[in-house]
C-alpha positions as CSV (number, residue, x, y, z in Angstrom):
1,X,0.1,4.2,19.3
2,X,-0.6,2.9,15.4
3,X,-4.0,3.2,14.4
4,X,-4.4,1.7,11.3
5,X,-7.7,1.2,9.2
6,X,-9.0,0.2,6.0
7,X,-11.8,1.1,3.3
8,X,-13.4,-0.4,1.0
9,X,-14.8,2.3,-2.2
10,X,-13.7,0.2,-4.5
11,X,-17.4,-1.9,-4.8
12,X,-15.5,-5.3,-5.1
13,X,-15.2,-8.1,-2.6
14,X,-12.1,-9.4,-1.0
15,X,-10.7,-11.1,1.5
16,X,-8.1,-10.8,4.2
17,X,-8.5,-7.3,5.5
18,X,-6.8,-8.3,9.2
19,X,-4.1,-9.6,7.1
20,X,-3.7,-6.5,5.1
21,X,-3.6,-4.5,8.0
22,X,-1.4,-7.0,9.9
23,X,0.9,-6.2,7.0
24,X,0.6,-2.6,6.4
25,X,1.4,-2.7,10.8
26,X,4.3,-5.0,10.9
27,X,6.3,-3.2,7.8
28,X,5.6,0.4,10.0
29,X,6.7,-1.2,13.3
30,X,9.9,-2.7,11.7
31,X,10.8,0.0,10.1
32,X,10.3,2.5,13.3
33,X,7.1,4.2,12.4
34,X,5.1,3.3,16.2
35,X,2.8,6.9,16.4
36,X,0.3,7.7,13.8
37,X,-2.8,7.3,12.1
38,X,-2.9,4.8,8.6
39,X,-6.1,4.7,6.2
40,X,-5.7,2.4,3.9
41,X,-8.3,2.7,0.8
42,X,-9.2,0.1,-1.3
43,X,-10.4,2.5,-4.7
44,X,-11.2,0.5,-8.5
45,X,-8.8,1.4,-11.2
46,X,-11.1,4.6,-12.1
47,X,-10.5,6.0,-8.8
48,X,-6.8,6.0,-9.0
49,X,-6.5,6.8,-12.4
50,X,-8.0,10.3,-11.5
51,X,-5.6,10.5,-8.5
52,X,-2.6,9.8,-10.2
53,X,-3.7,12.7,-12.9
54,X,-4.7,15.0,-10.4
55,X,-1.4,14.4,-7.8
56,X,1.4,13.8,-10.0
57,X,-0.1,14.6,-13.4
58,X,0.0,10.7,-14.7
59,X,-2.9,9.6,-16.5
60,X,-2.5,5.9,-16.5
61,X,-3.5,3.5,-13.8
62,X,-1.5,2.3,-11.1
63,X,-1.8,-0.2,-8.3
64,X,-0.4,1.8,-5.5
65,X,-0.4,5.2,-4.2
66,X,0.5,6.6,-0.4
67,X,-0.1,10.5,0.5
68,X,1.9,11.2,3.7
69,X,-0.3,14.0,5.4
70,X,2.0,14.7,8.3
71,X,6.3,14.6,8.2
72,X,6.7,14.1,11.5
73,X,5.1,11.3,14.3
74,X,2.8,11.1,14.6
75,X,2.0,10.3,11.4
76,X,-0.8,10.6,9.4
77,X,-1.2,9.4,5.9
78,X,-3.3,7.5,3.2
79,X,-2.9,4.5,1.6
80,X,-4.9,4.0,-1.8
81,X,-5.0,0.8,-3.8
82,X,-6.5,-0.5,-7.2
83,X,-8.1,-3.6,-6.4
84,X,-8.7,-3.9,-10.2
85,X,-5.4,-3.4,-10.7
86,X,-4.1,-6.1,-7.8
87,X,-6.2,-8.2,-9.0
88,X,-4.5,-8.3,-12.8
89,X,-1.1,-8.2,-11.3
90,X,-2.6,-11.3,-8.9
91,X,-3.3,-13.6,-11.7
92,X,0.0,-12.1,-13.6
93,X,2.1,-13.4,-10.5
94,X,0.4,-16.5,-10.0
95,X,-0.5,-15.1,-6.3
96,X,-4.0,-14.7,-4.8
97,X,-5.5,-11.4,-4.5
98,X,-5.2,-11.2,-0.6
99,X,-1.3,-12.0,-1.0
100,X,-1.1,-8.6,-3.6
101,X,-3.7,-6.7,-1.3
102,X,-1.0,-7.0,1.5
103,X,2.0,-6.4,-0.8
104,X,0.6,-3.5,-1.7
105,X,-0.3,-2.5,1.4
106,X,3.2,-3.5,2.4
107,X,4.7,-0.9,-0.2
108,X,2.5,1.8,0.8
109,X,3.5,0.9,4.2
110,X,7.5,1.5,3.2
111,X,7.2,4.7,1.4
112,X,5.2,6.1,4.3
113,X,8.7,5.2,6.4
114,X,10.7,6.9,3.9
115,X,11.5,4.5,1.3
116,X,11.5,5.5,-2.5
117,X,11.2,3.8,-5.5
118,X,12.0,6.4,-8.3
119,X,15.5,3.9,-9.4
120,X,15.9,0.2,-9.8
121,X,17.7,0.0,-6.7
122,X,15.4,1.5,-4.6
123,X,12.9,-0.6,-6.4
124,X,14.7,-4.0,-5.7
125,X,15.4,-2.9,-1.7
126,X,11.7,-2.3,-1.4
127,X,10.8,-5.8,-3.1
128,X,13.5,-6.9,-0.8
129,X,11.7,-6.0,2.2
130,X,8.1,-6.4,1.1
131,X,8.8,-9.6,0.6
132,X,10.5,-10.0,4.5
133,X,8.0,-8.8,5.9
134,X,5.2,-10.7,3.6
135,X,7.1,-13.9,4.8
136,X,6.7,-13.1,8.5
137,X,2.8,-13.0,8.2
């Protein structure tokens, strides 16, 4: 069984949190993850500016971090994301802020089922998919 679930600490409104999770579920079913538990954590860009220092010793913002808790099913892990942050890259893209919500959920989704994105190639396979599985929704 997938659990998944999702927070909101981040203090702003949204919309779209079954379609976030529907996201976050489909990319983890697809790509074979079908036993663990999935927090997903809406934080503001303070919140994971100090998570980025503290975990991989980055002081700038990102939009997007996943901490795997468990390597083996079933799994357990955490899914944190800037809604500050998606919502710049939302009005960058031209996108609304559910759509970039769900991506990012999405691309937490994928590194919990092993995918990297450390090169440009691993970057454009996970775009790749995010955006198959984004069309399926």
């Amino acid at each position: 069984m997938l659990r998944l679930s999702l927070t909101n600490a981040s203090g702003s409104r949204y919309r779209g949190k079954d379609l976030i999770l529907k996201g976050a579920r489909t990319a983890l079913l697809k790509e074979g993850v079908k036993h663990g538990v999935i927090d997903i954590v809406l934080v503001d860009d303070q919140r994971i500016k100090k998570l980025h220092k503290e975990w991989f010793n980055d002081g700038t913002t990102t939009d997007v971090i996943t901490f795997p808790l468990t390597d083996e099913p079933p799994i357990e892990a955490e899914i944190y994301i800037s809604v500050d942050t998606a919502r710049k890259n939302a009005e960058r893209f031209g996108v609304t802020l559910t759509n970039e919500l769900c991506r990012l959920a999405v691309h937490g989704a994928l590194h919990i089922a092993g995918y990297d994105d450390a090169t440009d190639a691993q970057r454009q396979r996970m775009h790749e998919l995010e955006n198959r599985y984004l069309s399926s929704l």
